[in-house]
LUMKOLVEX-677450 format. One record per residue (C-alpha): residue number from 0; residue in one letter; z negated, x negated, y. Coordinates in steps of 0.05 Angstrom, whole numbers, plus 5000, padded with zeros to 4 digits. Each point is the difference from the previous one (the first is absolute). Layout:
% LUMKOLVEX-677450
NUM A Z X Y $
...
END
This chain:
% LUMKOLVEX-677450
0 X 5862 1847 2830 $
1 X 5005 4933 5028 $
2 X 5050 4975 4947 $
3 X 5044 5059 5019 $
4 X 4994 4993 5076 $
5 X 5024 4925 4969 $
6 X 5055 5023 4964 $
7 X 5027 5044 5049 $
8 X 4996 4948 5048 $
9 X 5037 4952 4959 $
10 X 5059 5044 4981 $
11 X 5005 5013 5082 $
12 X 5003 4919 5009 $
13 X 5051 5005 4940 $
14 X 5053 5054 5029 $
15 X 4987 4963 5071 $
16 X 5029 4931 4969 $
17 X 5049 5042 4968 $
18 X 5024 5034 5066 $
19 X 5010 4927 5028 $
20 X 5034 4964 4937 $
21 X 5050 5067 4997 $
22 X 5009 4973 5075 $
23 X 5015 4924 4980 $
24 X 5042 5027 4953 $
25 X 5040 5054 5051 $
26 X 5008 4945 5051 $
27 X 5024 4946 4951 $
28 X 5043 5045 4969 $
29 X 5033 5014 5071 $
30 X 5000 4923 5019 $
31 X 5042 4990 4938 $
32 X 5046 5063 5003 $
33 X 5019 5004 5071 $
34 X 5002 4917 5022 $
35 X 4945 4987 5047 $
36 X 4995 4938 5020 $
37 X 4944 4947 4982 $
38 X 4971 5013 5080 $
39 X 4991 5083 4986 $
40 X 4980 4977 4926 $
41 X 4932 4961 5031 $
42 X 4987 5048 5046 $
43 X 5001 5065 4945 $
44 X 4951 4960 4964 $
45 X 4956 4985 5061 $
46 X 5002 5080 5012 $
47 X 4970 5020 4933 $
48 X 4929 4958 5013 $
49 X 4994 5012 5073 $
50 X 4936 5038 5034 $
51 X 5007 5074 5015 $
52 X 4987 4978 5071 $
53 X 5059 4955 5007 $
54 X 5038 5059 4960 $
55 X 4987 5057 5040 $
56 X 5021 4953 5062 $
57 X 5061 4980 4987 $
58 X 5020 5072 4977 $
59 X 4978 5018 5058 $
60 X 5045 4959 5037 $
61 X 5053 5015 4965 $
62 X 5000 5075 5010 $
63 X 4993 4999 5071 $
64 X 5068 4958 5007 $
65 X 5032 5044 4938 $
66 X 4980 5074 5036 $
67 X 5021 4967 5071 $
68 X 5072 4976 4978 $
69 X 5016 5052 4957 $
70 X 4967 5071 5006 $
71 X 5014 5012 5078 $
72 X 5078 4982 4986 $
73 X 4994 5045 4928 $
74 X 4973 5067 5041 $
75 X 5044 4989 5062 $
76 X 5054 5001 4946 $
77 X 4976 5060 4958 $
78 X 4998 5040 5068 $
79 X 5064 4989 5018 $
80 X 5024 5012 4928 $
81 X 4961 5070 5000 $
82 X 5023 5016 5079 $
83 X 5073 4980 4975 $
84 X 5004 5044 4946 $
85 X 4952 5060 5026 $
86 X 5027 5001 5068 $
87 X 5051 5059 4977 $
88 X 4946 5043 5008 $
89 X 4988 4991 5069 $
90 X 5072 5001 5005 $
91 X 5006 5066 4980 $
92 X 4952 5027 5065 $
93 X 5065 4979 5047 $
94 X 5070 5019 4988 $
95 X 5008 4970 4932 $
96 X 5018 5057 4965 $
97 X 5042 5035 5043 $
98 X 5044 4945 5023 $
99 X 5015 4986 4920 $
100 X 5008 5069 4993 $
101 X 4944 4997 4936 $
102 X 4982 5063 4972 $
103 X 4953 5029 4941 $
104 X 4969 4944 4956 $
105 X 5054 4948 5036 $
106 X 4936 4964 5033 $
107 X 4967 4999 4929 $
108 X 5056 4958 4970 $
109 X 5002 4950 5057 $
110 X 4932 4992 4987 $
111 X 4996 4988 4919 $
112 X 5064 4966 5001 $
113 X 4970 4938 5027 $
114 X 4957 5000 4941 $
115 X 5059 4998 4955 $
116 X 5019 4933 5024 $
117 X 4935 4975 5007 $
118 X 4996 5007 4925 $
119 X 5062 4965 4980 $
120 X 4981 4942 5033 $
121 X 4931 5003 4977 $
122 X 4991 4958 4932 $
123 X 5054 4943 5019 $
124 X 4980 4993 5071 $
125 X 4923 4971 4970 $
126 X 5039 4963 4946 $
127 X 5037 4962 5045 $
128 X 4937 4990 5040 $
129 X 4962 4955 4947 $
130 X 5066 4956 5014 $
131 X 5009 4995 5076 $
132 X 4958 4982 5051 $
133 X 4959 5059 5018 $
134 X 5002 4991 5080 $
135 X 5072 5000 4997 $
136 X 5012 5054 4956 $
137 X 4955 5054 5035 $
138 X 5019 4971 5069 $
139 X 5080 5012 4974 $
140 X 4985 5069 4976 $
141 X 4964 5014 5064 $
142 X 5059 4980 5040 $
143 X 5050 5040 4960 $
144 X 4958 5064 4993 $
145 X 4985 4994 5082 $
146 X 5080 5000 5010 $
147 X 5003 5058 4961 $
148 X 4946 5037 5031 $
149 X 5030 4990 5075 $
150 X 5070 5018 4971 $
151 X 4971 5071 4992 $
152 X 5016 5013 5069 $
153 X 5077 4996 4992 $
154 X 5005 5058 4945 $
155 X 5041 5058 5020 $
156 X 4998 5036 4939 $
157 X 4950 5021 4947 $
158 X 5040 4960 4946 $
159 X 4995 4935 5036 $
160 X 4921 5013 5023 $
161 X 4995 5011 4922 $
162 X 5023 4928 4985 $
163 X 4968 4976 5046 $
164 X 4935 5021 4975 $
165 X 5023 4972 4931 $
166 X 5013 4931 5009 $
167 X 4937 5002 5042 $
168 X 4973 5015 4940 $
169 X 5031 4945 4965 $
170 X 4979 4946 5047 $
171 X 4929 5025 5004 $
172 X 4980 4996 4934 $
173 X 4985 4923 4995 $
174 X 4949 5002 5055 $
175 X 4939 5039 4970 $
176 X 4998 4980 4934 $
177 X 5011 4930 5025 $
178 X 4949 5003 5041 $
179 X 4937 5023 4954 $
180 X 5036 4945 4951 $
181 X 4992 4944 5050 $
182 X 4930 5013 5020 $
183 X 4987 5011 4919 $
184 X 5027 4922 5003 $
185 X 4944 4981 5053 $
186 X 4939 5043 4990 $
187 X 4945 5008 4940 $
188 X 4990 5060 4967 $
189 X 4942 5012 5042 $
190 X 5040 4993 5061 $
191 X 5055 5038 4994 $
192 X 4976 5061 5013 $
193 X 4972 4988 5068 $
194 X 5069 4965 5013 $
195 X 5042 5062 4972 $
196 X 4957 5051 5046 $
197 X 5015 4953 5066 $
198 X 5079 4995 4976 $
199 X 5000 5079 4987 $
200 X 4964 5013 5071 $
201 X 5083 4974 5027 $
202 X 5013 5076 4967 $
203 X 4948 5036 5048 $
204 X 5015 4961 5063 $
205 X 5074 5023 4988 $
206 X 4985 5072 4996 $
207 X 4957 4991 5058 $
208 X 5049 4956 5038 $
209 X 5064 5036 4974 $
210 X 4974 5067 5041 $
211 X 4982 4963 5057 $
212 X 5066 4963 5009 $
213 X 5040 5061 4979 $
214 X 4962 5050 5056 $
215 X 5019 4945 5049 $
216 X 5071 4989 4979 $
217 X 5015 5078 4986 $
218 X 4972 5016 5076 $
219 X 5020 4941 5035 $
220 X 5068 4974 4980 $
221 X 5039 5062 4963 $
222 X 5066 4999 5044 $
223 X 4990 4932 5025 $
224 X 5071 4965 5008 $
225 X 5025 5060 4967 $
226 X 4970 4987 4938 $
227 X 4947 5056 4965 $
228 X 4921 4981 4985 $
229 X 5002 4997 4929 $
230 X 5054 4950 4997 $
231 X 4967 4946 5056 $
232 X 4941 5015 4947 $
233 X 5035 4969 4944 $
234 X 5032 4937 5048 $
235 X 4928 4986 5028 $
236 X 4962 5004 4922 $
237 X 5058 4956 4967 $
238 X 5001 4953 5063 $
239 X 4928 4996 4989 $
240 X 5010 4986 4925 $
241 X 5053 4942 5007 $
242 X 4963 4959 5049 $
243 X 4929 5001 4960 $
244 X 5042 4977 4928 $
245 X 5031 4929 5038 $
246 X 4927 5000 5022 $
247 X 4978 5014 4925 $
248 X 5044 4943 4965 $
249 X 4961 4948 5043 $
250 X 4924 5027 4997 $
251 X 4996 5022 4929 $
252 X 4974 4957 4941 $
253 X 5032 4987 4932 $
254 X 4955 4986 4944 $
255 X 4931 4956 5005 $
256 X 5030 4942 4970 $
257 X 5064 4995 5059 $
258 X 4965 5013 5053 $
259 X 4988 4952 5059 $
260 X 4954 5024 5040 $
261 X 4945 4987 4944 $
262 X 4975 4927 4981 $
263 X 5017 4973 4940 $
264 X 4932 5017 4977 $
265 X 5004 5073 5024 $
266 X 5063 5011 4975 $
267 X 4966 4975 4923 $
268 X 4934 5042 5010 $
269 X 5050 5061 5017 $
270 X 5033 4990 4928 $
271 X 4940 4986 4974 $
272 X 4961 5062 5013 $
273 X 5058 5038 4975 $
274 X 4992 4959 4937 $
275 X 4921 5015 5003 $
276 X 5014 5073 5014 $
277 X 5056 5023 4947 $
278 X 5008 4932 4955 $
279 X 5069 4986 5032 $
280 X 5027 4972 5060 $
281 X 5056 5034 5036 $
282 X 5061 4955 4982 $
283 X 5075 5032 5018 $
284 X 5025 4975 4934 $
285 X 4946 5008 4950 $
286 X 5034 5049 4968 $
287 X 5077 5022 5002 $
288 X 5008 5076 5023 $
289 X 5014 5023 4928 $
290 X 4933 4972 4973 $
291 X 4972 5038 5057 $
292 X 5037 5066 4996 $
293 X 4979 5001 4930 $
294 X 4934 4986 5012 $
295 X 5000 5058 5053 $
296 X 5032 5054 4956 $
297 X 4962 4981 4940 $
298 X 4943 5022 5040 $
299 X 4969 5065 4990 $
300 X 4958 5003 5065 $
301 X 5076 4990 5036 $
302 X 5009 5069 4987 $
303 X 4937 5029 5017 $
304 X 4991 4970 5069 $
305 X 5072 5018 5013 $
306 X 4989 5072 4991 $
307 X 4934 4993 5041 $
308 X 5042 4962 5052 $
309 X 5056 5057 4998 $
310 X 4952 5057 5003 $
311 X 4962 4958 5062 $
312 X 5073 5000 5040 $
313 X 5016 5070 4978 $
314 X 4936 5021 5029 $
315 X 5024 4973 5062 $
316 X 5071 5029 5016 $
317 X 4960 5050 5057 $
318 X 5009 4938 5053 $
319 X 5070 5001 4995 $
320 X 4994 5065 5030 $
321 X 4940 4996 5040 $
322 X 5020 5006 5072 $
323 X 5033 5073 4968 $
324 X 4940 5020 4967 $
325 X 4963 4981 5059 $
326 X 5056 5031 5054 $
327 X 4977 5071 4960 $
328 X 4924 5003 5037 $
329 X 5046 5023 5059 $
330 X 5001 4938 5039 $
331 X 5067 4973 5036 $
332 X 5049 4934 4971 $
333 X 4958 4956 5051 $
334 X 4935 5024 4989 $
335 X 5014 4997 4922 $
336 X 5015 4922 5002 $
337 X 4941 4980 5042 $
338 X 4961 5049 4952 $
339 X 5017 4957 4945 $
340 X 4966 4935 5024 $
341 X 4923 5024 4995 $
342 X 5016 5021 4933 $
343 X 5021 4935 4973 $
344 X 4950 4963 5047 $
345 X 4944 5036 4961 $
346 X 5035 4979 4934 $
347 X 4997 4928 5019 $
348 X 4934 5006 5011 $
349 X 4973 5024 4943 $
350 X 5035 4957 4967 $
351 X 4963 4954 5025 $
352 X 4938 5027 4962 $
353 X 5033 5009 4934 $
354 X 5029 4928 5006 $
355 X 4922 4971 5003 $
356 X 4976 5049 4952 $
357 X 5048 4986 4944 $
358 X 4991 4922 5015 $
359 X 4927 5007 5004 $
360 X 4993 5037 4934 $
361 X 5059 4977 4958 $
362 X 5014 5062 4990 $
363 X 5073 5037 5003 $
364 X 4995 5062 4951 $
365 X 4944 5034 5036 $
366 X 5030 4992 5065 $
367 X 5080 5026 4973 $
368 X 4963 5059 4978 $
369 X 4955 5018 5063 $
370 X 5049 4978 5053 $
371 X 5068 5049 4970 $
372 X 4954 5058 4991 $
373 X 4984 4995 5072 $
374 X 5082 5006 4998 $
375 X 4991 5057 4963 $
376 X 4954 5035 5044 $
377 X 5045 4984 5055 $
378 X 5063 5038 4977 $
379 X 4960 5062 4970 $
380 X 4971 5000 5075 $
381 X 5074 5000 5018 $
382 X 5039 5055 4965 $
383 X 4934 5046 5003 $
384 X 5002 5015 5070 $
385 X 5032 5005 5067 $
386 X 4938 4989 5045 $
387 X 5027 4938 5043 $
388 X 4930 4958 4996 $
389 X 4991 5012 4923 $
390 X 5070 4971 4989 $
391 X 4996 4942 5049 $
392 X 4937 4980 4959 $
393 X 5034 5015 4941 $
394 X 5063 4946 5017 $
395 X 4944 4943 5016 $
396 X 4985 5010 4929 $
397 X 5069 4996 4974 $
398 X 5009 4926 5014 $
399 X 4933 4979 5003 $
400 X 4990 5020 4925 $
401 X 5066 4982 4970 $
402 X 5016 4940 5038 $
403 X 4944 4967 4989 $
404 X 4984 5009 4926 $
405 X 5079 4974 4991 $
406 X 4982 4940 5038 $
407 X 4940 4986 4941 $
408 X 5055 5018 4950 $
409 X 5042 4943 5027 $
410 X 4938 4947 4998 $
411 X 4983 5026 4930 $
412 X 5071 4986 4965 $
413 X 4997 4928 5031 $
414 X 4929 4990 4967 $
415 X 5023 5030 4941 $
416 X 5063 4959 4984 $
417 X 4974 4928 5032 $
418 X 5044 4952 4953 $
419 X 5051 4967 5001 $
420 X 5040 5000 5051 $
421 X 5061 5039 4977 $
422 X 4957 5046 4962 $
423 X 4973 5031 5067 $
424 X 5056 5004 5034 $
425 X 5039 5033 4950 $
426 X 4935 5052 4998 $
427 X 4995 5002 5074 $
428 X 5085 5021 5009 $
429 X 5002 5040 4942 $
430 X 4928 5049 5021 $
431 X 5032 4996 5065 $
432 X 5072 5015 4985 $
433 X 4981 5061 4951 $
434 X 4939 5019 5054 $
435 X 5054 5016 5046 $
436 X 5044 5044 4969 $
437 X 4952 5049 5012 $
438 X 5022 4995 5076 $
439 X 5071 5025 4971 $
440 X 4983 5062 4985 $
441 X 4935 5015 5026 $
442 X 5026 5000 5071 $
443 X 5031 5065 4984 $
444 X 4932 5037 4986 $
445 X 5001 5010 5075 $
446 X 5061 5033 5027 $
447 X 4995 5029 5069 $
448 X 5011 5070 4976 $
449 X 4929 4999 4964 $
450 X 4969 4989 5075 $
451 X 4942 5011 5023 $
452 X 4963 5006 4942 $
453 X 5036 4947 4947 $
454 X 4966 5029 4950 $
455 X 5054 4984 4942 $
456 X 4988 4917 5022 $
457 X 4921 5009 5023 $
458 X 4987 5034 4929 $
459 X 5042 4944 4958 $
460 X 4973 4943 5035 $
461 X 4924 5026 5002 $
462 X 5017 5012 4914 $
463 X 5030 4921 5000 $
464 X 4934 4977 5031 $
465 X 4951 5024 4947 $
466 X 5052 4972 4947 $
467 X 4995 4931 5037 $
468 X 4928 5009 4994 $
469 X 5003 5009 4919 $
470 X 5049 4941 5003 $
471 X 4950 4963 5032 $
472 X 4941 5019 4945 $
473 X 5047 4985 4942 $
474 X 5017 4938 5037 $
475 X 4924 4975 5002 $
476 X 4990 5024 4929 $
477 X 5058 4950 4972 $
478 X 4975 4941 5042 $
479 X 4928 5012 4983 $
480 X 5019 5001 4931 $
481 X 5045 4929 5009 $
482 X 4941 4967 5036 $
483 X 4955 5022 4926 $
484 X 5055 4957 4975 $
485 X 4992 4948 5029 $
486 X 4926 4998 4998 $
487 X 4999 5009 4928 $
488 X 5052 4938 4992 $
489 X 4955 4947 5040 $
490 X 4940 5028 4958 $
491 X 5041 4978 4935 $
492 X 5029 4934 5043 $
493 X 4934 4986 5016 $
494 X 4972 4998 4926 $
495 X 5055 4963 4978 $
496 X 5043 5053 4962 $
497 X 5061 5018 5006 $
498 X 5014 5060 5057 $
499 X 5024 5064 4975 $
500 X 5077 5002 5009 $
501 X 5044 5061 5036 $
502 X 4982 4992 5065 $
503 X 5032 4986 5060 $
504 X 4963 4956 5026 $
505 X 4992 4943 4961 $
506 X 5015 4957 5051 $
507 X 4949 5027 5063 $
508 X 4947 4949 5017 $
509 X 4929 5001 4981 $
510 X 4970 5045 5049 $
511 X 5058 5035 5021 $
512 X 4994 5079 5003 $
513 X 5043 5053 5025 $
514 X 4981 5038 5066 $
515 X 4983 5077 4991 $
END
């Protein structure tokens, strides 16, 4: 018994030395790839033997100026990119449609159209990203996508509203990608998920926000100088916009290894626990983008998390719509706006909860699968009855289930697909870009003519929550099954035999393991 107890200990010492020679190896690999100089080379060393004390320090030192530079800038951004593009809703409580003289599914194709754009611009928008300076590019996109927004108000006719809402589209679609791809640059496996859930909380605060603002604008300035309620709505949102992204280009980091506002010494530790983390540094040019879209594509977990992604968004076209839905419980345009707000205040909050839950327990399966049935539940509530109360309750569970289990969606692609560089954000555009078409033609599952009840989009998007939930266990099964792999190829590493080939991860770190 002792001998074994001996044994067992000795193989643990063994895969422990293992774990931090693999490391050596990673972080003299990336010294002699990338070009860091003999300074960064010392202090990579120096990294590897320090104390967990002097570790867990530093990190800590190095988050709280990461989250403070970039996160507050990243969610102001993401609600003004949601308010910008969902503020057509509110629109449609004032004059909208009747001054445009838009009729049956007209307010439909406004909508999806958007989406069409957003799309095109999807894939080479993150391309170009691993290439330019991140601040600038989002803070340029911003800018252009704000001008667009406020330009909105000067459409006379349904045609022009309708390209309008393209090219929004268009200059939308570097932002959110970009974003999750930057903080995927700056943030550990382990951290990204917390991170993702405070970005994502920019969506509720512009739902909540967006009512607010438009029951102010819609009772308080329509007719002012002459000019109706729903256009001053689009001049204040895109004025909004345009100021915060010349803001933006000055607050917002670049990579760890640019940045100024860390020491030398930070700015090396913040590679280097990348390189501890995923066995590569984040380096612009360690790969070209054809080594990376290859990578990508080659991939067979690209496709799966796309459809999950897809499915997640699909599940979600009800907010596009969701002052109408709500405008049915018999309530006036006013009334319906400032209804909106507790609604997406109570989303925010529980996410909150899920956000520290998945964290806490590493877990993101179990939590896509509780969190969209409560979706479910929500829209069978929904299209069941007409009893005001039930269907109140019934549209706090809308968002609250399928908002939040999308949010753990987004943090589990980024943990799934951590190297390199080009490699996730290739995965992170293309999830995104096909995730979205599903806004195309899922906005028409709820034309006004099915009102109250919207049973045709309830029932669809209730049945695309329990397949996002089988997505989600088929999803846990494969990675489950990849992390077996890679057990099974340390235990032959670790004997000194050669690993079992056909993998895909030959080249994960000792230790690493995919999240479930």
């Amino acid at each position: 018994m002792a001998s074994t107890k001996t044994e067992e200990s000795q193989e643990g010492i063994e895969v422990a030395n293992e774990e931090v020679e693999h490391q050596k190896e990673a972080i003299a690999a990336a010294i002699r790839i990338h070009g860091v100089d003999e300074e960064q080379a010392i202090l990579f060393g120096r990294f590897t033997t320090a104390s967990s004390e002097w570790h867990r320090d530093i990190s800590k030192t190095i988050l709280r100026k990461v989250d403070f530079h970039l996160l507050p800038m990243l969610i102001l951004m993401y609600m003004l990119n949601f308010l910008d593009r969902n503020n057509l809703s509110q629109a449609r409580l004032g004059t909208l449609e009747e001054d445009l003289k838009m009729t049956g599914t007209d307010f439909n194709l406004a909508t999806s159209i958007l989406f069409v754009g957003y799309i095109l611009m999807q894939l080479p928008s993150n391309l170009l990203l691993t290439r330019v300076r991140p601040s600038v590019y989002l803070g340029v996109a911003m800018t252009i996508w704000g001008t667009i927004s406020a330009a909105q108000a000067a459409t006379q006719t349904f045609a022009s509203l309708v390209a309008c809402r393209f090219f929004l589209g268009f200059a939308e679609a570097p932002f959110f990608p970009g974003a999750i791809f930057l903080m995927s640059s700056w943030y550990t496996r382990s951290e990204l998920a917390l991170r993702i859930a405070w970005f994502y909380c920019g969506h509720s605060f512009a739902n909540a926000f967006g009512g607010l603002l438009g029951a102010g604008v819609l009772a308080n300035m329509s007719g002012a100088r002459g000019v109706s309620g729903w256009r001053w709505l689009f001049i204040i949102e895109g004025s909004l916009t345009v100021v915060s992204a010349i803001c933006s280009a000055f607050i917002l980091p670049n990579y760890p290894a640019t940045t100024k506002w860390l020491t030398p010494e930070e700015r090396a530790y913040a590679q280097w626990r990348l390189v501890k983390d995923a066995g590569e540094a984040d380096e612009a040019n360690a790969s070209s983008i054809k080594e990376g879209l290859l990578l990508a594509l080659r991939d067979p977990r690209l496709y799966l998390f796309t459809l999950l992604q897809h499915a997640s968004l699909l599940s979600q076209t009800f907010q596009y719509f969701f002052p109408s839905i709500l405008q049915t419980l018999g309530y006036g345009n006013i009334e319906t706006l400032l209804l909106t707000a507790p609604v997406w205040a109570a989303t925010f909050c529980a996410s909150l909860v899920v956000t520290y839950t998945s964290g806490h327990y590493s877990d993101r399966s179990i939590h896509i699968i509780c969190l969209i049935l409560i979706s479910v539940a929500g829209n069978i509530i929904v299209v069941s009855t007409l009893n005001t109360a039930a269907r109140f309750f019934g549209l706090f569970l809308l968002p609250m289930g399928a908002l939040l289990s999308y949010q753990i969606i987004l943090a589990w692609i980024a943990n799934s697909f951590p190297r390199p560089l080009v490699k996730r954000s290739v995965v992170i555009s293309f999830a995104n870009m096909v995730g979205n078409s599903a806004n195309i033609y899922g906005t028409y599952m709820y034309p006004a003519s099915d009102a109250p009840r919207y049973l045709v989009g309830g029932s669809a998007t209730a049945g695309v929550g329990l397949l996002i939930a089988l997505l989600a266990v088929i999803a846990r099964l494969v990675l489950r099954r990849q992390n077996t792999k890679l057990a099974i190829r340390e235990a032959f590493e670790a004997e000194g035999r050669p690993a079992e080939s056909g993998g895909r991860d030959e080249s994960a770190p000792v230790g690493f393991r995919y999240m479930l």
